[in-house]
C-alpha positions as a Markdown table, in Angstrom:
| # | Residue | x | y | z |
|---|---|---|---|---|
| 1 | Unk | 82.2 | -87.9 | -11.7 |
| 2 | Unk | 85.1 | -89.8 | -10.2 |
| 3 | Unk | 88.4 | -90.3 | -11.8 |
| 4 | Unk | 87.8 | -94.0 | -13.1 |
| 5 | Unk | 84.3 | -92.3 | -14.9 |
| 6 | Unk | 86.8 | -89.7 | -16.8 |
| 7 | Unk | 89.1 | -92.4 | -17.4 |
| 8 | Unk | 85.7 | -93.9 | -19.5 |
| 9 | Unk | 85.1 | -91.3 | -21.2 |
| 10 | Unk | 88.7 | -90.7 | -22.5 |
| 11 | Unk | 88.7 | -94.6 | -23.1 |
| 12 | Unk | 85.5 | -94.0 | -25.2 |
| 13 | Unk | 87.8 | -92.1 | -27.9 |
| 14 | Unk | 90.6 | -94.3 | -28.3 |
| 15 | Unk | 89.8 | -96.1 | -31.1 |
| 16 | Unk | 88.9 | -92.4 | -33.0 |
| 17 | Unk | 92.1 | -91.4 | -31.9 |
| 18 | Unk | 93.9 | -94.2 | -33.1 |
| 19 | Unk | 92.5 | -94.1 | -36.2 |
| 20 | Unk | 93.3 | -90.7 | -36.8 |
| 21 | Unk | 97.0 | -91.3 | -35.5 |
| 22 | Unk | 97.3 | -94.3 | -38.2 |
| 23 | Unk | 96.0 | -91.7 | -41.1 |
| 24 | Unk | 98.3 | -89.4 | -40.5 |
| 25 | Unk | 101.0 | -91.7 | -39.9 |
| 26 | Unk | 100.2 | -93.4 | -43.6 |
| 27 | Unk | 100.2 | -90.2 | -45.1 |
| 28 | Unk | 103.4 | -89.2 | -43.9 |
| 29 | Unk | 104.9 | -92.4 | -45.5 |
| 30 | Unk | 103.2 | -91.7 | -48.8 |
| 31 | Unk | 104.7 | -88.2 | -48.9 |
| 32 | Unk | 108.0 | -89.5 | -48.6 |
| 33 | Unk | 108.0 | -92.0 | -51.0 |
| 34 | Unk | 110.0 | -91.9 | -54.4 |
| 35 | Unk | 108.1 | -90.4 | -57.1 |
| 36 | Unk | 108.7 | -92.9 | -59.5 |
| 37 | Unk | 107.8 | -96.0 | -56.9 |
| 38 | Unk | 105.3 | -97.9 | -58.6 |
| 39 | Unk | 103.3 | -98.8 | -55.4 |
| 40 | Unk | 102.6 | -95.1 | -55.0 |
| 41 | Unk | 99.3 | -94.5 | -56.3 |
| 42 | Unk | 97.9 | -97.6 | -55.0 |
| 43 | Unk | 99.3 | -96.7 | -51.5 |
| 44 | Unk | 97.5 | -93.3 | -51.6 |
| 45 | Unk | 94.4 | -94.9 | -52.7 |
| 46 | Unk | 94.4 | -97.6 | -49.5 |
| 47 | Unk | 95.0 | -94.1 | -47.4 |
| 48 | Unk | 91.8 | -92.9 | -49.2 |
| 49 | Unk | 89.7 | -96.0 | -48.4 |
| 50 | Unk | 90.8 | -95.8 | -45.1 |
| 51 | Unk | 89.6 | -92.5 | -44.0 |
| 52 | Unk | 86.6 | -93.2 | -46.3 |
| 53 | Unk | 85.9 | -96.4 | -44.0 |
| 54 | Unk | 87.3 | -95.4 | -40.6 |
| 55 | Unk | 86.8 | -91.7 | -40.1 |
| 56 | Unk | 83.6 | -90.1 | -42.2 |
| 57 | Unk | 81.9 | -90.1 | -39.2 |
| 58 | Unk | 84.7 | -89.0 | -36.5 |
| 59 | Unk | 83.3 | -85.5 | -36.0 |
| 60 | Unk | 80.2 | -86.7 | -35.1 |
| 61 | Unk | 81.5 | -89.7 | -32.6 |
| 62 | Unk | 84.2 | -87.0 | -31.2 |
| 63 | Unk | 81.8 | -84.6 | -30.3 |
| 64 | Unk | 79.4 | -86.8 | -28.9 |
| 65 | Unk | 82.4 | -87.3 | -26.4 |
| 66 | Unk | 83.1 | -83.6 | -26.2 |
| 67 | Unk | 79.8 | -81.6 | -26.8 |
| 68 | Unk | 77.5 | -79.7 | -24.5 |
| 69 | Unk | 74.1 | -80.5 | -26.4 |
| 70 | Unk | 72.4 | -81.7 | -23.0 |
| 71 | Unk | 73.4 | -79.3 | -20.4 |
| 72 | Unk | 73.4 | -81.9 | -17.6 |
| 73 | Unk | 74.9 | -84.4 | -19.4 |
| 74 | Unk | 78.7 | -85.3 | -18.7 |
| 75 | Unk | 81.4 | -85.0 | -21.1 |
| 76 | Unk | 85.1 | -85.2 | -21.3 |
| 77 | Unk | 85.6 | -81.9 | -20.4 |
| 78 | Unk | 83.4 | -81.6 | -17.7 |
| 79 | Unk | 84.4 | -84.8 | -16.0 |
| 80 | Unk | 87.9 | -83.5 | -16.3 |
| 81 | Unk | 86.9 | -80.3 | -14.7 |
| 82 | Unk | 84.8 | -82.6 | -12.1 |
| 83 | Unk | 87.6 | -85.2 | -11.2 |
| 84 | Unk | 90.2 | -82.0 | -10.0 |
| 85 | Unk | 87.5 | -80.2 | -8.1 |
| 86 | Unk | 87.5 | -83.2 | -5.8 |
| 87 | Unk | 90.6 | -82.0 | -4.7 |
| 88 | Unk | 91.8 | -80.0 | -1.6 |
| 89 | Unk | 92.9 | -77.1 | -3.6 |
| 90 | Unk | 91.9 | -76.0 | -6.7 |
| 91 | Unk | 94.4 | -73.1 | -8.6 |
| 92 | Unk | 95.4 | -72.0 | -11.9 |
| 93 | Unk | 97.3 | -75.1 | -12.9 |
| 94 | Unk | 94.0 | -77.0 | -12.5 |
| 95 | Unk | 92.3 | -75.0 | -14.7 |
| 96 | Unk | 95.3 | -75.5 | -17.1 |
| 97 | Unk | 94.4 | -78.7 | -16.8 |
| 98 | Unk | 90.9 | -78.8 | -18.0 |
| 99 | Unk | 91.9 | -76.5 | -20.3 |
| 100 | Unk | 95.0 | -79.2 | -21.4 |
| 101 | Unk | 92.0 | -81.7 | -22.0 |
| 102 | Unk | 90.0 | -79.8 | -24.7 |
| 103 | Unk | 93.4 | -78.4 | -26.5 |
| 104 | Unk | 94.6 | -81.9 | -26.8 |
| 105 | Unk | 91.0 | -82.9 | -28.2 |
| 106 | Unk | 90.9 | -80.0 | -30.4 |
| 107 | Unk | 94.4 | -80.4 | -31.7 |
| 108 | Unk | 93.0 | -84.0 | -32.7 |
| 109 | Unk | 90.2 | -82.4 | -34.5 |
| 110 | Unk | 92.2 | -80.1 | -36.6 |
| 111 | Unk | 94.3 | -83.5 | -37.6 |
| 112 | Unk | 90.9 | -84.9 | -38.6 |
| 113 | Unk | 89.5 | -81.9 | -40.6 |
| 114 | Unk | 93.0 | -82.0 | -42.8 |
| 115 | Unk | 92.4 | -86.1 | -43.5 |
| 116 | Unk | 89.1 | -85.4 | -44.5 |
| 117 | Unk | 90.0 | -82.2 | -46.7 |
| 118 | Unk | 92.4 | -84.9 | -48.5 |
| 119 | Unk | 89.9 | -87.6 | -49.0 |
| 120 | Unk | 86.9 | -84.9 | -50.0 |
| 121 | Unk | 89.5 | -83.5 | -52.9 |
| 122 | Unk | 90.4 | -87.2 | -54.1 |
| 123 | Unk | 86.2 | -87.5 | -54.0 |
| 124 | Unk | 85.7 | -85.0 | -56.1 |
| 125 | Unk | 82.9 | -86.8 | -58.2 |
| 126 | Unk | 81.1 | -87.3 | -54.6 |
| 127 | Unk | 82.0 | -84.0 | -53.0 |
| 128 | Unk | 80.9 | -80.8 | -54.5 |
| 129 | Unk | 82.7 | -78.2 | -53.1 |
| 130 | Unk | 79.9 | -76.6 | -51.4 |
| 131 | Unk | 79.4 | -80.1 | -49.5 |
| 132 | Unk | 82.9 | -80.5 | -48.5 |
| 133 | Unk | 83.2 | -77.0 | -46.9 |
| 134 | Unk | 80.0 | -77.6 | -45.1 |
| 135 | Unk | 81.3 | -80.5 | -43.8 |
| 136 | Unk | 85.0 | -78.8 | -42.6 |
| 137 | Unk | 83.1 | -76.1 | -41.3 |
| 138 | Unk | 80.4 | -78.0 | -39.3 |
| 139 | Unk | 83.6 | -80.1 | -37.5 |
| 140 | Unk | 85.2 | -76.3 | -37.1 |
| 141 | Unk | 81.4 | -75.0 | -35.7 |
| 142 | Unk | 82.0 | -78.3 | -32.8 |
| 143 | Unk | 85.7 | -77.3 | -31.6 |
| 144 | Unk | 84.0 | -73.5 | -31.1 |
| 145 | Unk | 80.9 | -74.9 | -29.0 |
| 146 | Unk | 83.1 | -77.6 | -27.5 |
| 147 | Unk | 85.0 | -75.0 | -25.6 |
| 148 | Unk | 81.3 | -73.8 | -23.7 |
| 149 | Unk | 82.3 | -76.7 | -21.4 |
| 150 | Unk | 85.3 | -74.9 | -20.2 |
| 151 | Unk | 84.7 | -73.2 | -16.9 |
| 152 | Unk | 86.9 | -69.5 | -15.9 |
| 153 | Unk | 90.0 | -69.9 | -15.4 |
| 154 | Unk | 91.1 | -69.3 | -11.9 |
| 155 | Unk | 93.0 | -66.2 | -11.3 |
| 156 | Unk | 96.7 | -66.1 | -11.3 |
| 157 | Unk | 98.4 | -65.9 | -7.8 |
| 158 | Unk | 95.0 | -67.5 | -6.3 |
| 159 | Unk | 94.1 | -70.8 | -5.0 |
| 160 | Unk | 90.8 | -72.2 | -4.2 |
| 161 | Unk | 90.0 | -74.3 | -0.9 |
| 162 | Unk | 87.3 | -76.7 | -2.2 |
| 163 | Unk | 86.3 | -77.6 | 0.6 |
| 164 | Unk | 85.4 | -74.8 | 2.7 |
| 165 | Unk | 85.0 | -72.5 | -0.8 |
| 166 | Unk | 87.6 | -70.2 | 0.1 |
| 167 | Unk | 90.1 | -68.3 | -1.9 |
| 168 | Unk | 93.5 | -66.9 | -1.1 |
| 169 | Unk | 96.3 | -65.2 | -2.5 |
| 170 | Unk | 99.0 | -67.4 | -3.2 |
| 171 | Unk | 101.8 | -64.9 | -3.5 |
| 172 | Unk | 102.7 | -61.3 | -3.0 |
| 173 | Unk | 104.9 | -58.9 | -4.3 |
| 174 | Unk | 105.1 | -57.7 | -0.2 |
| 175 | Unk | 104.5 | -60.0 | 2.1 |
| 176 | Unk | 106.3 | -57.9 | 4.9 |
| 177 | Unk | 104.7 | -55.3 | 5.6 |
| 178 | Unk | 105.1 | -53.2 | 9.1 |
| 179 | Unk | 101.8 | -54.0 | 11.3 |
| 180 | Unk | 101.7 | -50.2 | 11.6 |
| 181 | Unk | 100.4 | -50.0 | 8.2 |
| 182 | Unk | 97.6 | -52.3 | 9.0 |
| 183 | Unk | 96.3 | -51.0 | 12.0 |
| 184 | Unk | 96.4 | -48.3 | 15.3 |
| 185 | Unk | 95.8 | -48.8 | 18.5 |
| 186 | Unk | 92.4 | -47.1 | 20.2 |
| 187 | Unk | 90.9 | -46.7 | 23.6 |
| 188 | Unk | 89.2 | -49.2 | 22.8 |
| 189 | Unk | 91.6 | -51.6 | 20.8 |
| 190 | Unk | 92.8 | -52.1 | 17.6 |
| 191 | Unk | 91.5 | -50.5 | 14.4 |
| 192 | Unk | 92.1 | -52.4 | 11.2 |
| 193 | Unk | 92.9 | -50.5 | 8.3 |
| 194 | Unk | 94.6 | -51.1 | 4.8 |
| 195 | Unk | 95.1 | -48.3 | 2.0 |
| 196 | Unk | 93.5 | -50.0 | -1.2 |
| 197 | Unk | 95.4 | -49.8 | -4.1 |
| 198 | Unk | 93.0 | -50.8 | -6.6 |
| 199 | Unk | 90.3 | -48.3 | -6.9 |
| 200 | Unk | 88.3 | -49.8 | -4.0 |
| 201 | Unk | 88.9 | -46.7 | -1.9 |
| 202 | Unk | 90.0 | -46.9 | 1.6 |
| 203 | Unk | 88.4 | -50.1 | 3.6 |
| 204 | Unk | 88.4 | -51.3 | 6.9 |
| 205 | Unk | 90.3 | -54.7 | 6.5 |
| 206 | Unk | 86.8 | -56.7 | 8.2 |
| 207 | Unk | 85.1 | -55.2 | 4.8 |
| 208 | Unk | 86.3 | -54.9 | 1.1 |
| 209 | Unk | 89.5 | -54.5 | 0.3 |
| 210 | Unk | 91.5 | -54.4 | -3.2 |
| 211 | Unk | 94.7 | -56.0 | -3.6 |
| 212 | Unk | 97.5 | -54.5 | -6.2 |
| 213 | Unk | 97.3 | -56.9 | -9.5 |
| 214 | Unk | 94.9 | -59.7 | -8.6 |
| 215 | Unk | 90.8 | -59.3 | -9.1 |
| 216 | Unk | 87.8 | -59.1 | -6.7 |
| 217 | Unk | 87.6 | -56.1 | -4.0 |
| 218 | Unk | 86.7 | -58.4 | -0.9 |
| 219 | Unk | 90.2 | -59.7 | 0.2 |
| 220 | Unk | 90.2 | -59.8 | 4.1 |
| 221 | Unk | 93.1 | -60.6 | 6.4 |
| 222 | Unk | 92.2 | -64.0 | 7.3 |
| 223 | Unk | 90.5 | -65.3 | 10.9 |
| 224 | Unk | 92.4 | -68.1 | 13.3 |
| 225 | Unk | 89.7 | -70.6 | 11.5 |
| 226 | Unk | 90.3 | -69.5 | 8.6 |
| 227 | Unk | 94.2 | -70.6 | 8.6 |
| 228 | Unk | 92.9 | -74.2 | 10.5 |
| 229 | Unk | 90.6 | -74.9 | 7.7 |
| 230 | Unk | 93.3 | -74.1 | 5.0 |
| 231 | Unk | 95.8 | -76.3 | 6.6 |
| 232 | Unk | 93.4 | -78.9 | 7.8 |
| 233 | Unk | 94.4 | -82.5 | 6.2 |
| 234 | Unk | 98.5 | -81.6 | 5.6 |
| 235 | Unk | 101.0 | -83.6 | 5.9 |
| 236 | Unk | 105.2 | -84.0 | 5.5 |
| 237 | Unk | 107.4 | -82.2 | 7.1 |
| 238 | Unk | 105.2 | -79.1 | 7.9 |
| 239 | Unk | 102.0 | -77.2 | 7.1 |
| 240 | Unk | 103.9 | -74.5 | 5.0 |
| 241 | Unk | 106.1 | -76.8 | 3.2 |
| 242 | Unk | 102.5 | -78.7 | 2.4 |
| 243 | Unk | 100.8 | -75.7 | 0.9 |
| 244 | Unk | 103.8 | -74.9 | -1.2 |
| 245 | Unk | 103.5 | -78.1 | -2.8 |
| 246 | Unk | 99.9 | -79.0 | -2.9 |
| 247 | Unk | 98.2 | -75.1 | -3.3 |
| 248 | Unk | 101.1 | -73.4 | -5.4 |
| 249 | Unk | 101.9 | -71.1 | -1.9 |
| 250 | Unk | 105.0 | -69.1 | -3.2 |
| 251 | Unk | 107.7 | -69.5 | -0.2 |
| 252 | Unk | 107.8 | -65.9 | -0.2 |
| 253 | Unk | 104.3 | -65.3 | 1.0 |
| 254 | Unk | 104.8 | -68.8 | 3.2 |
| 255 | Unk | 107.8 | -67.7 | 5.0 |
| 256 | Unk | 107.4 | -63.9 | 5.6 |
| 257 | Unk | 108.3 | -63.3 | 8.8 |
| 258 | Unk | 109.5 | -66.3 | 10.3 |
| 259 | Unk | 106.1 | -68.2 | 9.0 |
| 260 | Unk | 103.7 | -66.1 | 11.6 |
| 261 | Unk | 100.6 | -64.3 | 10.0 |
| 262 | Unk | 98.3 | -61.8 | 11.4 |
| 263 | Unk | 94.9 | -63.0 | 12.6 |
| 264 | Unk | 92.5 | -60.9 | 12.1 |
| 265 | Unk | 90.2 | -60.3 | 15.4 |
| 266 | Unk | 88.2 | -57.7 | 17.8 |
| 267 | Unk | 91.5 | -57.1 | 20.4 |
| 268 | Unk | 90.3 | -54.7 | 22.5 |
| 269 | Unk | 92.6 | -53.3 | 25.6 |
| 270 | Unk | 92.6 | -54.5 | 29.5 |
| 271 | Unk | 93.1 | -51.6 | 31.9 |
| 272 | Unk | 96.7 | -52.9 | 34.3 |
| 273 | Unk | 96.5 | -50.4 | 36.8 |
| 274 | Unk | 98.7 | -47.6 | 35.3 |
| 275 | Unk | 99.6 | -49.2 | 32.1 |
| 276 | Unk | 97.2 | -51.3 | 29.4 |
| 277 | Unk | 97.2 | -53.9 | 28.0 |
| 278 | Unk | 96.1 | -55.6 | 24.7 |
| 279 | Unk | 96.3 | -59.3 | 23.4 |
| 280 | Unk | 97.0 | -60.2 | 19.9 |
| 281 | Unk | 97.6 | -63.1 | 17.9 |
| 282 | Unk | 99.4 | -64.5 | 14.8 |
| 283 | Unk | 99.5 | -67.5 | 13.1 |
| 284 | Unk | 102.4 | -70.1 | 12.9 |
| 285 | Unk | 102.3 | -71.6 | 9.5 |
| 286 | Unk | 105.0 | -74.0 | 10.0 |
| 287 | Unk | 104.2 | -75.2 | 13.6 |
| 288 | Unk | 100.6 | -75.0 | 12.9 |
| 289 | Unk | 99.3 | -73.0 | 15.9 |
| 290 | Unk | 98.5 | -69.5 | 16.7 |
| 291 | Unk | 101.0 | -67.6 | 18.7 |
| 292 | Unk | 100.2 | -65.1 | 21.8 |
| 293 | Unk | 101.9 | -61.6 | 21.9 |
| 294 | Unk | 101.0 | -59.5 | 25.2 |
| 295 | Unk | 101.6 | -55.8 | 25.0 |
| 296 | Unk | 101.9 | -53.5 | 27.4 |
| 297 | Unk | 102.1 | -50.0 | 27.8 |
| 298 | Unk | 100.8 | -46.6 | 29.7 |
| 299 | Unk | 102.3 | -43.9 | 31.5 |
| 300 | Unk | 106.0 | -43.3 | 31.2 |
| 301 | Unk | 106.5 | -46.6 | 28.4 |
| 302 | Unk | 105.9 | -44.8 | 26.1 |
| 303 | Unk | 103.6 | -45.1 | 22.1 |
| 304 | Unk | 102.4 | -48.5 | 21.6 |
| 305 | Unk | 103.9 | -48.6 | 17.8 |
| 306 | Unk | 107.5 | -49.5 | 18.8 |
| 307 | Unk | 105.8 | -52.7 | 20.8 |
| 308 | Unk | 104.6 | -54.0 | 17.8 |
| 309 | Unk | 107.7 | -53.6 | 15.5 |
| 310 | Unk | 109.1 | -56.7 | 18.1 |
| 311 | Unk | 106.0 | -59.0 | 16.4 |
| 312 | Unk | 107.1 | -60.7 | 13.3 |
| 313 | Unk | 103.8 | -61.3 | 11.3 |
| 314 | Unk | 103.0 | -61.7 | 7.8 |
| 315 | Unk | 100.5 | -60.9 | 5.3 |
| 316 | Unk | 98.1 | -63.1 | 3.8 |
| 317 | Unk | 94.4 | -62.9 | 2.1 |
| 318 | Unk | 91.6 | -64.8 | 1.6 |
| 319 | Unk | 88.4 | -64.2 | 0.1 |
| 320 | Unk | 84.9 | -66.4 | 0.5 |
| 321 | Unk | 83.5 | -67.4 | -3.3 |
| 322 | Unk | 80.4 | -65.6 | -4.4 |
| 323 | Unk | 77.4 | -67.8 | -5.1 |
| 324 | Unk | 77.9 | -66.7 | -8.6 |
| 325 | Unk | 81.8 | -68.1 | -9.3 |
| 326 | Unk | 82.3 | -71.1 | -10.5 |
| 327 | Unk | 85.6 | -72.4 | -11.6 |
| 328 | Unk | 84.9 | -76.2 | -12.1 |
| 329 | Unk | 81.9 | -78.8 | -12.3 |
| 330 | Unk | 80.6 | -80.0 | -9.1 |
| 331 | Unk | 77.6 | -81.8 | -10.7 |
């Protein structure tokens, strides 16, 4: 569903939503009128007749527009949910968004239980009071079910990549943190590691691995692809500029450490005669490429830990979405 089909389906209410505007307006002109006016009660009647003629059915025409009686079957929410996951990124402000779209309707349909609750009490020859509650609480049972169309919401401080169904962290309360927290230098190369501060124990970072405050206890330090598929499509002045203002990308997390992030990769270490030598990368999030670091080290130069302090590298995370997570309508 396309953006001119949810434009349809909002068009499909307007008349509904008019008529429920007009009601309330007309009652809020009979409530301020004089007591003694002598068009009063007439007034108030043509309000009755009104709602009467216009909006008995509403519930019913609403929640056609609304409902999830046929699973498949689109409605206002879903196309909603639909039309934003077409996007590049899809993030917590999106899922506001849905959201935004069955408040607004529901907010309409608390307007429209209070119009009829006036008309059923100036029917009271029609309505027994057992009817006119039924009724109330049958368009109160829709708003409820309505609300099965809304999908999770997506976490804070995450963003979703639609396109390759991939999520990252979006901010950090850390961003810089020394490389010789996140790994050691073997005989054989490097050794990711990461202490896990959420109860998912101690990780290599190629595995699981929990992130302070956010959900989800698969968070890995992100491969060179994985930054060219996030930034693929940018535009403006820079990739990192670009993410802040398309993804949410705090500029704390984009701009840790001179915009260069840690790639995460097998670096194993070259033998240079008497010293050795290993390879590693980061990624340049502003200049959108990834940036070579040689180090070198051996007899008489001494630990390889100092070495690394002279790379500037930041952190970031991503995550690949389970086949269970969903967080908007696809079809």
């Amino acid at each position: 569903m396309n953006l001119a089909g949810f434009s349809t389906l909002v068009h499909q209410t307007d008349r509904t939503i008019g008529q429920i505007d007009h009601a309330n307006s007309q009652l809020v002109l009979l409530a301020n009128m004089p007591t003694d006016d002598p068009t009063k009660r007439a007034f108030a009647q043509t309000i009755v007749d009104y709602i009467g003629t216009n909006l008995l059915d509403a519930p019913e025409i609403l929640n056609r527009n609304l409902g999830s009686q046929v699973a498949l079957a689109d409605n206002l929410i879903k196309a909603a949910s639909r039309t934003l996951g077409q996007r590049k990124f899809f993030g917590p402000k999106s899922s506001g968004e849905v959201r935004g779209v069955y408040d607004y309707f529901a907010a309409y349909q608390v307007q429209l239980a209070m119009l009829l609750q006036e008309y059923y009490h100036a029917k009271p020859d029609v309505y027994s009071p057992t009817n006119a509650a039924a009724n109330l609480e049958r368009l109160r049972a829709n708003v409820v079910s309505q609300a099965d169309s809304l999908k999770p919401d997506v976490p804070e401080n995450t963003v979703i990549d639609t396109k390759s169904g991939e999520m990252w962290l979006t901010d950090l309360r850390d961003p810089e943190v020394p490389f010789r927290r996140l790994a050691h230098v073997t005989p054989r190369g490097l050794a990711w590691v990461e202490e896990s501060r959420t109860g998912c124990g101690r990780r290599p970072v190629k595995g699981p691995t929990g992130i302070q405050g956010v959900p989800y206890c698969d968070w890995v330090l992100p491969e060179e692809d994985a930054y060219k598929r996030l930034v693929e499509g940018w535009s403006g002045a820079s990739p990192s500029h670009w993410l802040h203002k398309e993804a949410g990308f705090s500029g704390r997390i984009l701009s840790a450490f001179g915009y260069r992030k840690w790639i995460r990769a097998d670096y194993g270490i070259r033998s240079q005669g008497p010293a050795d030598l290993v390879t590693v990368k980061t990624y340049d999030l502003f200049y959108n490429h990834d940036v070579v670091n040689f180090l070198l080290w051996g007899v008489g130069i001494g630990s390889w830990e100092p070495k690394f302090d002279g790379i500037h590298a930041g952190l970031m995370y991503e995550r690949r979405l389970s086949p269970q997570e969903s967080y908007w309508w696809s079809s």
